[in-house]
C-alpha positions in Angstrom: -10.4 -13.2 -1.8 -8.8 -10.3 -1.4 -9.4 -7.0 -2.9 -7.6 -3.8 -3.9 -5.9 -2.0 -0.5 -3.1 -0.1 -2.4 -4.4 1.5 -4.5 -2.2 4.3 -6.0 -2.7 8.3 -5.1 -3.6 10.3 -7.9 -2.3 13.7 -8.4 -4.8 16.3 -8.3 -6.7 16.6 -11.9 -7.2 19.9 -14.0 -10.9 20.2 -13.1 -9.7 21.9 -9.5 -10.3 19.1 -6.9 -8.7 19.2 -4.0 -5.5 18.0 -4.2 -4.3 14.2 -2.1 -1.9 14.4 1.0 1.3 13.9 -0.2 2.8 10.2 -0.2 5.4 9.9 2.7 8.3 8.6 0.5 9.1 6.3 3.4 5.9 4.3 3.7 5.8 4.1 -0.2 9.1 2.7 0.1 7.7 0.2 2.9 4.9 -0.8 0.7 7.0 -1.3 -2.4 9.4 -3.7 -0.2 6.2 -5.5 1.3 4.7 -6.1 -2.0 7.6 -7.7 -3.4 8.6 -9.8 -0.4 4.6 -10.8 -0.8 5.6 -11.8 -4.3 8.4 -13.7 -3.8 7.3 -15.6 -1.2 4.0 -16.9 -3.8 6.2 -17.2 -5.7 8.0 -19.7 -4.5 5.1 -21.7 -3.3 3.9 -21.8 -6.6 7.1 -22.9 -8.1 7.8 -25.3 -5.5 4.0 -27.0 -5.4 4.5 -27.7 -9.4 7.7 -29.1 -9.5 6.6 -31.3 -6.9 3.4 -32.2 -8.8 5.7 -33.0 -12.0 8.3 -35.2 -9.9 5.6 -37.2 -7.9 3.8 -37.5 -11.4 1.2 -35.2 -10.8 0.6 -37.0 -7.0 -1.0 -33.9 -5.2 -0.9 -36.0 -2.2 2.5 -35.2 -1.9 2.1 -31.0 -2.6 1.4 -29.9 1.2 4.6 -32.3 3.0 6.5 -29.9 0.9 4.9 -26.7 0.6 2.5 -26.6 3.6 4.5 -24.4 6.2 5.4 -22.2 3.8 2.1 -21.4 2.8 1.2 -21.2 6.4 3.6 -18.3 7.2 3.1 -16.6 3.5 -0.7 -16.1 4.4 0.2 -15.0 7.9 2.5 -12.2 7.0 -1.1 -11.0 5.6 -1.7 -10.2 9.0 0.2 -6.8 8.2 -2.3 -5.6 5.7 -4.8 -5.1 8.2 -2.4 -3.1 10.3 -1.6 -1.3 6.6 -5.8 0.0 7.1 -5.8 0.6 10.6 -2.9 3.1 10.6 -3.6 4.7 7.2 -1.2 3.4 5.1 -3.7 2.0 2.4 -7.1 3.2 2.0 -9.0 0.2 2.3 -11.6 -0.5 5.0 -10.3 -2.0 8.3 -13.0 -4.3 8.5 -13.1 -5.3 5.2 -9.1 -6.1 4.6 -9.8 -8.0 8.2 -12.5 -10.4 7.0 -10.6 -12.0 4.3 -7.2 -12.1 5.8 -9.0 -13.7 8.8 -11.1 -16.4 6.8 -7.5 -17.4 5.1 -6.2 -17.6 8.1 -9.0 -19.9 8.8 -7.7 -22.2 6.1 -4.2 -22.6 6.7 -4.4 -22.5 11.1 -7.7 -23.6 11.5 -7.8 -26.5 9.2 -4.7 -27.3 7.3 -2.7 -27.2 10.4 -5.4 -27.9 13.5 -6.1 -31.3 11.6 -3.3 -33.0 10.4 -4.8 -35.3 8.8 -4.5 -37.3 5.1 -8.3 -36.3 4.5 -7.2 -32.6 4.3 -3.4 -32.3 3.7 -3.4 -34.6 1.2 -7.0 -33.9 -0.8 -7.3 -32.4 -3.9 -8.5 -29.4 -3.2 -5.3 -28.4 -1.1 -3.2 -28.9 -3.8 -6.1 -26.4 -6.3 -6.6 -23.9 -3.3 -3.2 -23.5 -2.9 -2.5 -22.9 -6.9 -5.5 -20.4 -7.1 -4.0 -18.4 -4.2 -0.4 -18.1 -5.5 -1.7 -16.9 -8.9 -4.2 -14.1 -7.4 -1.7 -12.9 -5.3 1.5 -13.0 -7.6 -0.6 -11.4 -10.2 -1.9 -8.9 -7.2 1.0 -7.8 -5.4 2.8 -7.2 -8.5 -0.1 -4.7 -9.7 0.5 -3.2 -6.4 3.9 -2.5 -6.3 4.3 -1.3 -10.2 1.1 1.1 -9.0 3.2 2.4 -6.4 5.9 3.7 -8.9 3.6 4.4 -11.6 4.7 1.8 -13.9 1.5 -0.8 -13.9 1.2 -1.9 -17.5 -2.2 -2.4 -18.9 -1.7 -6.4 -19.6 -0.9 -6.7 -15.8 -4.3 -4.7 -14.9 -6.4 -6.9 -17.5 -4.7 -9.8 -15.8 -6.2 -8.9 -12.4 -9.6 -8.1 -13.7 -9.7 -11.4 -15.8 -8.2 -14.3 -14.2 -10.8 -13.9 -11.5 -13.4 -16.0 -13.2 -11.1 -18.8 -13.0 -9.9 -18.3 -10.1 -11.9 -16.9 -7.6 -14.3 -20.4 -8.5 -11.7 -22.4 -8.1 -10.2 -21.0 -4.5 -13.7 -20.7 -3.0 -14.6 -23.8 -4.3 -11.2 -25.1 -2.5 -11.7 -23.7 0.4 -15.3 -25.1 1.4 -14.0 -28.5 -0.1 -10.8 -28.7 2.4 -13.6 -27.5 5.0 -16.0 -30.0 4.6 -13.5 -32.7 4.9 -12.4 -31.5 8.5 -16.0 -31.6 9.3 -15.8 -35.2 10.9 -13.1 -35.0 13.2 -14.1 -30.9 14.4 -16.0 -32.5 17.2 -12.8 -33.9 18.2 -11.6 -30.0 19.2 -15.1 -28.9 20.7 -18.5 -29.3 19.3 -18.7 -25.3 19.2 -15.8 -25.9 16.6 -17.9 -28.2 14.5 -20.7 -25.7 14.6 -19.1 -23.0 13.6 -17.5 -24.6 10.7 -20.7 -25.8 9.3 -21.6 -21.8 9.4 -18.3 -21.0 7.9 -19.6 -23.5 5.0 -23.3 -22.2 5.2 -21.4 -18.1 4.8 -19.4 -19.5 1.7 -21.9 -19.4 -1.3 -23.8 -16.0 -0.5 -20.1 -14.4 0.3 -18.8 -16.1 -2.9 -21.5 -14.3 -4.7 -20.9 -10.8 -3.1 -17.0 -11.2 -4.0 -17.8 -12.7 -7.5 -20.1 -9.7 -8.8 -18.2 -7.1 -6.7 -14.9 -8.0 -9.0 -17.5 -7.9 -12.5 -18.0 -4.1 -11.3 -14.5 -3.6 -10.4 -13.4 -5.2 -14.3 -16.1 -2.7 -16.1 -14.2 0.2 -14.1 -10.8 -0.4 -14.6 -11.0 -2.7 -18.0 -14.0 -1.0 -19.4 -12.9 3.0 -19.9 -9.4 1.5 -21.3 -11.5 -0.7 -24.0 -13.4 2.3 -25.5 -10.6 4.2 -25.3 -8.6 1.9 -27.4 -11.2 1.5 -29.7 -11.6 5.4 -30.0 -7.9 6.0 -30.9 
């Protein structure tokens, strides 16, 4: 899951701290453009994967024929947000922003679309994966962009730091699911392949837990202080 990489410059406080660089106005306006694109395009695999879910009668057999390679190519354009950390544009860790852009990509190249097969596209847990990533990152690229003008309202930042204890059970729990059901036919692409699935699966829980707590810490900070000063007013 991923985590905050945009985070918004602060100007420089009344206490005398140094002062941030500057924003260069056309980055910002790069960032703004990429967060909404980002948007847009979960957008519209969210819309699409429940209207196919109430025309087929709630068949989620049926949700990857039609959303598949757009999710494909949605998570891929992800691929820039490590480039976003390498070149300075965010301030999130490199490595970091790399290891869960790479263990999505995981998901949709190195499963959904090495193994086209019924026992993964058409499973359950595609059809709840893909739900639980289009809400995260609707509701996270939004918070991004509105940051990046100043405008995030409060309702979209408890959003973020509350929907994760649905969700982030949900999409991990998706994830190792549509795993474990390419497990049989890995040894059809090498044995190494089936090896280093079973460690993907074996990295899952213990990596869950890291995320899972790290996002508790991350609600107390930015939910917490806004509580007690509501409650103070």
């Amino acid at each position: 899951m991923a985590t905050s990489t945009q985070a918004q410059r602060a100007p420089a406080s009344a206490s005398g701290k140094k002062a941030p660089k500057p924003v260069n106005p056309i980055v910002n306006l790069y960032l703004i453009a990429y967060n909404w694109a980002s948007f847009a395009g979960w957008t519209y695999v969210l819309v699409q994967t429940l209207r196919t879910l109430v025309a087929t009668g709630y068949d989620y057999t049926k949700v990857y024929a039609v959303v598949g390679d757009h999710l494909v190519w949605v998570q891929t354009a992800a691929l820039l947000e490590v480039f976003h950390s390498l070149f300075g544009l965010v301030k999130s860790p490199v490595g970091t922003t790399a290891m869960q852009v790479a263990s999505r990509l995981l998901l949709v190249w190195g499963i959904c679309t090495l193994f086209p097969l019924p026992e993964v596209r058409q499973h359950w847990s595609f059809t709840t994966m893909t739900i639980a990533w289009c809400i995260t990152e609707i509701i996270r690229y939004s918070y991004y962009a509105l940051n990046l003008v100043g405008s995030g309202p409060y309702w979209l930042v408890w959003c973020r730091y509350t929907f994760f204890y649905a969700l982030y059970p949900v999409g991990a729990g998706s994830e190792a699911i549509e795993i474990y059901q390419a497990l049989p036919f890995a040894h059809n692409i090498h044995p190494g392949y089936f090896y280093f699935l079973c460690a993907m699966l074996c990295i899952y829980p213990p990596g869950f837990f890291v995320m899972y707590t790290h996002m508790f810490g991350q609600r107390r900070r930015y939910l917490g202080s806004s509580q007690k000063s509501k409650k103070s007013e």
